[in-house]
C-alpha positions in Angstrom: -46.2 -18.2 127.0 -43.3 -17.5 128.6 -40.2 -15.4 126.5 -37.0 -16.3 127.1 -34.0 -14.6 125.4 -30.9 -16.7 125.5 -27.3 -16.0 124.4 -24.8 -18.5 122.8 -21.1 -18.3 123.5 -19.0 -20.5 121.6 -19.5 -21.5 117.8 -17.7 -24.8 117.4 -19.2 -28.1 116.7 -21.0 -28.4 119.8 -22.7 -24.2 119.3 -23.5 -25.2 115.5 -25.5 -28.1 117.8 -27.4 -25.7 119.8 -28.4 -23.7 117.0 -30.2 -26.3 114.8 -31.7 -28.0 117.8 -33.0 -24.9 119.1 -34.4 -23.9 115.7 -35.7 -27.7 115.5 -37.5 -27.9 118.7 -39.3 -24.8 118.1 -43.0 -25.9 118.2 -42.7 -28.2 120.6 -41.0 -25.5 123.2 -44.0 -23.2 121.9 -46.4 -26.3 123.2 -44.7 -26.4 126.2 -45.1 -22.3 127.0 -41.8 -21.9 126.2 -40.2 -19.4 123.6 -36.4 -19.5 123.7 -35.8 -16.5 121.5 -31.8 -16.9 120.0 -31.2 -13.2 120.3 -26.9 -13.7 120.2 -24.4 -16.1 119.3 -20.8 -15.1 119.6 -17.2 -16.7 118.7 -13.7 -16.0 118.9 -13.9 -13.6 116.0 -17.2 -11.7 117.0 -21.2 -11.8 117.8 -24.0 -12.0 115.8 -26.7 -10.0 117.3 -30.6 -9.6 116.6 -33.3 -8.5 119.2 -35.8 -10.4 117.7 -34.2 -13.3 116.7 -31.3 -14.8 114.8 -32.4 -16.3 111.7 -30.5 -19.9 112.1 -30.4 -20.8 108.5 -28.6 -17.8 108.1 -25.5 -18.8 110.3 -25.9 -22.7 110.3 -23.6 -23.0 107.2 -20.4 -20.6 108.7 -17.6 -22.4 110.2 -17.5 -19.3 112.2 -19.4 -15.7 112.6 -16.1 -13.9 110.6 -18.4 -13.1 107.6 -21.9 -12.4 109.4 -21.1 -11.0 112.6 -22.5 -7.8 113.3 -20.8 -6.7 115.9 -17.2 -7.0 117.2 -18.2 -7.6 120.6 -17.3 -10.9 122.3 -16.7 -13.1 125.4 -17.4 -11.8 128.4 -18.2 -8.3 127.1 -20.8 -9.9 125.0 -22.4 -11.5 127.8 -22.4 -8.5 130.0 -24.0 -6.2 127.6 -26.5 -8.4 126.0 -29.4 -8.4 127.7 -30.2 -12.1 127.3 -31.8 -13.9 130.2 -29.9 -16.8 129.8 -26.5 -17.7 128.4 -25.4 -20.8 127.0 -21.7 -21.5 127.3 -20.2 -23.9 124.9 -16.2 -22.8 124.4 -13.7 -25.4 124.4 -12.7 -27.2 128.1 -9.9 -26.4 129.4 -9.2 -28.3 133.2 -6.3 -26.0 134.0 -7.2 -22.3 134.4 -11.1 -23.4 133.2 -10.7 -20.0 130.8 -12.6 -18.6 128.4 -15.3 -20.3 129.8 -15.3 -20.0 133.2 -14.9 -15.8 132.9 -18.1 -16.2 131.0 -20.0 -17.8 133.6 -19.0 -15.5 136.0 -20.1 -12.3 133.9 -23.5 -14.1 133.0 -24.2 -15.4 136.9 -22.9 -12.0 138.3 -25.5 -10.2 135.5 -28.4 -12.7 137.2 -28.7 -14.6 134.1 -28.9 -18.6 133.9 -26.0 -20.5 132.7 -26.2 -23.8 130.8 -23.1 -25.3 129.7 -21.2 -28.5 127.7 -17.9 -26.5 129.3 -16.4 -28.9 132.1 -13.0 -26.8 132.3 -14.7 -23.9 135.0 -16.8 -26.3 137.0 -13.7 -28.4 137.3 -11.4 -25.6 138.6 -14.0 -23.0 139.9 -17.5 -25.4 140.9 -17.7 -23.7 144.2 -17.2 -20.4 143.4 -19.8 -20.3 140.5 -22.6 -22.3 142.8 -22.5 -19.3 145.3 -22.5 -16.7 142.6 -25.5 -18.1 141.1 -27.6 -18.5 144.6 -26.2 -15.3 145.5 -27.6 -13.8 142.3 -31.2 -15.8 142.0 -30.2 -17.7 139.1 -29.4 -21.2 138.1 -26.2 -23.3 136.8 -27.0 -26.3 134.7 -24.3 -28.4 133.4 -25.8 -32.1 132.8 -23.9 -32.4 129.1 -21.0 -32.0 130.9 -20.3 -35.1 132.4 -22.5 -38.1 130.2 -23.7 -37.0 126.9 -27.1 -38.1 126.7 -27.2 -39.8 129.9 -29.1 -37.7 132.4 -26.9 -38.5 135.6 -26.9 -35.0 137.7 -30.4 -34.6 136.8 -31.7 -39.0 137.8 -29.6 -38.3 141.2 -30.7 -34.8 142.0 -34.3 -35.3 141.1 -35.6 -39.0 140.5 -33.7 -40.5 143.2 -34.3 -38.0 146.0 -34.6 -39.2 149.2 -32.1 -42.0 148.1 -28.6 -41.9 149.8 -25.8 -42.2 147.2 -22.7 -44.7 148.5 -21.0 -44.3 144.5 -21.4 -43.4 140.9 -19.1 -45.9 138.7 -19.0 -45.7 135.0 -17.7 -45.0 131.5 -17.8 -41.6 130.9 -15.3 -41.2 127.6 -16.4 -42.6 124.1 -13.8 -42.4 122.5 -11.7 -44.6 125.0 -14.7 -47.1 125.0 -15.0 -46.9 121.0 -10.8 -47.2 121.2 -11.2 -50.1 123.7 -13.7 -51.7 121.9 -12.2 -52.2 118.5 -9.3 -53.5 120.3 -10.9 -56.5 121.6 -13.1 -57.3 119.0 -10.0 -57.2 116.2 -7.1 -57.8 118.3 -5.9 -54.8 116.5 -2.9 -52.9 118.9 -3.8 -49.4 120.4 -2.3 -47.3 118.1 -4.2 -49.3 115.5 -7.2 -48.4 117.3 -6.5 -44.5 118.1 -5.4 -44.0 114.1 -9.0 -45.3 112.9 -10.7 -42.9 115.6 -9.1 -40.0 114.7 -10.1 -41.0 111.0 -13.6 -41.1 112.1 -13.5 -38.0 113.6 -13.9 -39.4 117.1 -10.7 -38.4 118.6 -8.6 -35.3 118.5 -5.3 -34.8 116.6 -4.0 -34.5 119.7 -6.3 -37.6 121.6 -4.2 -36.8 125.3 -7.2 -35.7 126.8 -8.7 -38.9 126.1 -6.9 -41.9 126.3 -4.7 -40.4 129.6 -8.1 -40.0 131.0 -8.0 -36.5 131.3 -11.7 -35.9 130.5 -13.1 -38.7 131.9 -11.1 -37.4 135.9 -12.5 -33.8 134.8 -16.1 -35.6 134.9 -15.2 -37.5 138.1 -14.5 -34.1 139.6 -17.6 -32.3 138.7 -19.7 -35.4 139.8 -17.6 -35.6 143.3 -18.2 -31.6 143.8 -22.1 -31.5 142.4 -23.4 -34.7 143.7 -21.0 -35.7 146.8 -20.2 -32.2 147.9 -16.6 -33.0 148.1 -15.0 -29.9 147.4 -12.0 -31.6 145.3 -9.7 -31.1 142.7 -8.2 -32.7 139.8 -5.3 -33.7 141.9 -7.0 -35.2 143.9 -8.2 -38.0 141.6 -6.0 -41.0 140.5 -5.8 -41.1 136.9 -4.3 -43.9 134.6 -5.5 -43.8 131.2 -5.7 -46.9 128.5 -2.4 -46.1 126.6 -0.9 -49.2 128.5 -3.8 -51.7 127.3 -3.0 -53.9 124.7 -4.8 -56.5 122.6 -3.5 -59.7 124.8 -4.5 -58.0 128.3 -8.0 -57.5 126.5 -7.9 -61.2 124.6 -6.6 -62.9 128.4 -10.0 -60.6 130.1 -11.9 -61.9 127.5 -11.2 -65.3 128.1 -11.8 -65.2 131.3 -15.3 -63.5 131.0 -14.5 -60.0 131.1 -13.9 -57.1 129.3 -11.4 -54.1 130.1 -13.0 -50.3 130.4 -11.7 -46.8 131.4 -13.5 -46.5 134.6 -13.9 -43.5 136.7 -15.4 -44.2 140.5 -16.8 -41.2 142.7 -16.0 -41.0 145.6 -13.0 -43.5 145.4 -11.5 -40.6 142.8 -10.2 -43.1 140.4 -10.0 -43.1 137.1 -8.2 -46.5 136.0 -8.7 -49.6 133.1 -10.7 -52.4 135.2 -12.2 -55.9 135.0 -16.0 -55.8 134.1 -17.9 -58.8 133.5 -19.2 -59.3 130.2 -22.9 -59.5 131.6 -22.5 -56.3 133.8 -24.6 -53.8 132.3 -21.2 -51.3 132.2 -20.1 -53.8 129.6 -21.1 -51.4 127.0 -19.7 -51.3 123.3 -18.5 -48.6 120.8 -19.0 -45.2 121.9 -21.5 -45.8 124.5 -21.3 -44.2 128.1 -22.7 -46.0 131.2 -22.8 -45.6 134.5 -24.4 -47.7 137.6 -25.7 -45.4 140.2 -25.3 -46.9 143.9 -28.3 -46.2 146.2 -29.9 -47.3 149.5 -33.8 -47.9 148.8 -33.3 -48.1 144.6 -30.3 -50.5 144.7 -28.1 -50.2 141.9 -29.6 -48.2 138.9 -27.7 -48.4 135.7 -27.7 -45.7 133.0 -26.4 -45.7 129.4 -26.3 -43.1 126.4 -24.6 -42.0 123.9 -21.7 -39.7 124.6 -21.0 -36.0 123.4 -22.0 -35.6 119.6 -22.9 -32.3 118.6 -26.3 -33.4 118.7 -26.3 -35.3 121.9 -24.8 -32.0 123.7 -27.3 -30.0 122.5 -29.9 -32.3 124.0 -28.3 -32.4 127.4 -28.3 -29.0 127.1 -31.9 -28.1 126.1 -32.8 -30.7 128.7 -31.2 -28.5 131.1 -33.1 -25.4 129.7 -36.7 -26.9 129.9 -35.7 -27.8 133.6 -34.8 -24.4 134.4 -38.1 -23.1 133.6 -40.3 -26.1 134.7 -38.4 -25.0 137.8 -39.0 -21.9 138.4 -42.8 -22.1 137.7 -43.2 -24.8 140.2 -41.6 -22.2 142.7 -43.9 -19.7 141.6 -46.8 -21.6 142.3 -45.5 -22.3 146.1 
């Protein structure tokens, strides 16, 4: 059995995620020889801390750790003096300065621990920089819920399709645009229509620029250009027009005409733009569905769709990403 003590950073709706599927998926990591041990989950207002364990019921049902941390510890302090073995890092993105987040990574690489994270703010600003301070330091990055949801993009190129050459990676990588887009076109309902009844439904933000400007979805383009393409861009260097400008006629006129209209983002073109798609094309996906069509040599075009970030659909990304590390580094063991 192998023990593995893990640190959470980052209690919001995504860390509440991690928690209960960690505490879920339990037995099933035990069958696996895996025990992820929860010894530390920390917020903005402190860490809850517990060497053999945290008990998740316990903290499940706080909107944050105010009333059951045990320590004041937090961010990268918490990470550097916790001996964990890996951290999980799950603040909010921010595609700017990449902070809190990306100081995080940095403390946890730098302390030769293994990061997983849902954060795409550091890996947009700092992807270089945190790759060589995790091969300089033994360890691993893993970042698949950052760019799909469920989908398992990084992980289908980087493993299943080795030995493929990759010419393009094309897709919809923002539910909420698609769910936005969507509604549009089946109700001929305008945009703001559209964006009001999301944000009802909890699907968009208060403040939905990140978005519908397409923000999130060139954030995603960068980290697949840098991790998959080995571009070495940034976020000005993609071309980003959001959906803000589509309205119910350009959809019913697309329609009409046998297509439908999606926020598309196109590596290594760097785009990120409304396009054409016929209504047979397996990218013609509805509601809050992401796809994306993988172009290769020897496996032709292969096409990939899941659901995009819930809570939930994070956290599976994310222990995806966790399992892998440690199927990993047995297999190098045994070579």
């Amino acid at each position: 059995m192998r023990d593995v003590k893990v640190s959470l950073v980052g209690y919001g709706v995504v860390g509440h995620g991690v928690v209960d599927v960690l505490n879920r998926k339990k037995k099933m990591l035990r069958e696996m020889g895996l025990s992820l041990k929860l010894i530390s989950v920390s917020d903005h207002t402190g860490t809850v801390f517990a060497e053999d364990g945290i008990n998740a019921e316990k903290i499940l049902g706080e909107r944050t750790l105010q009333n059951v941390a045990t320590c004041s510890m937090k961010g990268k302090e918490a990470v550097s003096a916790i001996d964990s073995d890996l951290v999980i890092e799950v603040t909010p993105t921010n595609i700017v300065h990449g902070q809190p987040g990306l100081g995080h990574m940095e403390a946890a690489l730098s302390s030769g621990k293994h990061v997983v994270t849902s954060n795409k703010g550091p890996l947009v600003v700092s992807y270089g920089r945190l790759k060589k301070l995790a091969e300089d330091n033994g360890v691993m990055l893993k970042f698949e819920a950052t760019v799909g949801g469920t989908m398992p993009l990084i992980s289908l190129v980087e493993r299943t399709l080795g030995g493929n050459t990759i010419y393009g990676i094309r897709g919809i990588f923002n539910g909420t645009c698609n769910y936005i887009l969507t509604r549009m076109a089946e109700e001929g309902i305008p945009y703001t229509h559209a964006l009001s009844e999301a944000q009802d439904l909890g699907m968009a933000e208060a403040d939905p620029s990140y978005d519908v400007e397409g923000v999130d979805t060139a954030g995603k383009v960068v980290i697949l250009a840098n991790a998959l393409f080995d571009m070495n861009i940034k976020y000005s260097d993609v071309d980003v027009i959001g959906i803000t400008g589509v309205t119910p006629e350009a959809l019913a006129l697309a329609r009409k005409r046998g297509y439908v209209i999606k926020l598309i983002g196109d590596v290594p073109a760097l785009t990120v733009r409304p396009m054409l798609v016929p209504v047979d094309s397996p990218l013609a996906v509805a509601g809050t569905l992401n796809s994306a069509a993988i172009y290769t040599d020897l496996s032709g075009t292969i096409t990939v769709t899941g659901l995009g970030a819930g809570s939930i659909e994070t956290a599976s990304a994310i222990l995806t990403d966790i399992i892998s590390i440690y199927r990993t580094k047995r297999i190098d063991a045994i070579f």
